[in-house]
C-alpha positions as CSV (number, residue, x, y, z in Angstrom):
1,X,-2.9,15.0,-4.3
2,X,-3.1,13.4,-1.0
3,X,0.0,13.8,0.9
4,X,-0.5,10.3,2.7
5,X,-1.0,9.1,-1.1
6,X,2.1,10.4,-1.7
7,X,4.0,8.6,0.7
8,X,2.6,5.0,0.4
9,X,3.4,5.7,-3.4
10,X,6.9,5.8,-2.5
11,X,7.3,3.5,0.3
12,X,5.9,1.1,-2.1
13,X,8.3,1.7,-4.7
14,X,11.0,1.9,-2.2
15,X,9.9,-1.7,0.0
16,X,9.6,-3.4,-2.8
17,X,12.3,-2.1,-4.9
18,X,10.6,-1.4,-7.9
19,X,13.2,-0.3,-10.2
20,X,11.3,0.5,-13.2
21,X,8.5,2.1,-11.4
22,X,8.4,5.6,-9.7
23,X,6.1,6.9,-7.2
24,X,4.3,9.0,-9.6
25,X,3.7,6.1,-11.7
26,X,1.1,4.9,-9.1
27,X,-2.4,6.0,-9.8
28,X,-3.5,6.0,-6.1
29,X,-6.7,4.0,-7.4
30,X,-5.1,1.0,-9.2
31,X,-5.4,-2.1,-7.6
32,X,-2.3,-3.3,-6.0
33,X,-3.0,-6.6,-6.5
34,X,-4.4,-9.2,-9.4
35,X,-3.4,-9.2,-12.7
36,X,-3.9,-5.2,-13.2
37,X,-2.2,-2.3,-11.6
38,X,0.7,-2.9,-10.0
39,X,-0.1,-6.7,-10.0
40,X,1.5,-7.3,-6.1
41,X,1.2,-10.7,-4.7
42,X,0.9,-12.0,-0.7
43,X,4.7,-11.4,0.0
44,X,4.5,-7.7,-1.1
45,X,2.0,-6.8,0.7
46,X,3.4,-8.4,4.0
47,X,6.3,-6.4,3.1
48,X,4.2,-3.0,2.3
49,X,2.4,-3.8,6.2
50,X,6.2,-4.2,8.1
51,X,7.0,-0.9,6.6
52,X,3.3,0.9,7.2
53,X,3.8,-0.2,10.9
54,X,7.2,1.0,11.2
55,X,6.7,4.4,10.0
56,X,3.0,4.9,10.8
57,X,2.5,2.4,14.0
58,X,-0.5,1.0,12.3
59,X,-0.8,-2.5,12.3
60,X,-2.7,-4.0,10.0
61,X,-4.2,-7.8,10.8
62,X,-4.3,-10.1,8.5
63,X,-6.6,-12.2,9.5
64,X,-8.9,-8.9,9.3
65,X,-11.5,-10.7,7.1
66,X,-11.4,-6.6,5.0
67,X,-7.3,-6.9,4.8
68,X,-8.1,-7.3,0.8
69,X,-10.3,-4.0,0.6
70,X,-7.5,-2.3,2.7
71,X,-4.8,-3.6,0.6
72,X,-7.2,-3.1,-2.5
73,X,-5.4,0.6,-3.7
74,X,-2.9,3.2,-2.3
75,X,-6.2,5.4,-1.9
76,X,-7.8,2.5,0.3
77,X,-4.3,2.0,2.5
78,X,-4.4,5.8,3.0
79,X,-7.9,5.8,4.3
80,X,-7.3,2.4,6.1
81,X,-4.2,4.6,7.9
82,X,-6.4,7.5,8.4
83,X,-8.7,5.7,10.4
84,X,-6.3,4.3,12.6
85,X,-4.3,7.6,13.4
């Protein structure tokens, strides 16, 4: 595994308080989004980009017309935070 994958797996589940879910039970290549996967809406992922700029410093825009494909996975938020490093 991905230690960065890792991470956003539990600062997801931690940000957003998901009681019933644990880091592990992320596949890093679910969507986050949309009626599958984890099925996050707009508010969760404003919360997810607070938290990803507080402990990484990267902000992400979202008016950045690819803030979906970022946002897309766990596996595309690493690589998205990767970049940016």
């Amino acid at each position: 595994m991905n230690p960065l994958e890792d991470e956003l797996r539990e600062l997801i589940v931690s940000a957003l308080q998901l009681e019933d879910v644990k880091p592990s039970d992320i596949d890093p290549e679910e969507p986050l989004f949309g009626d599958s996967g984890l099925a996050l809406d707009s508010i969760d992922a404003l919360e997810i980009g607070v938290q990803i700029q507080k402990k990484y410093g990267v902000k992400i825009d979202p008016e950045d017309e690819h803030v979906s494909e970022y946002f897309r996975s766990v596996r595309s938020l690493a690589n998205y935070i990767s970049g940016k490093r």
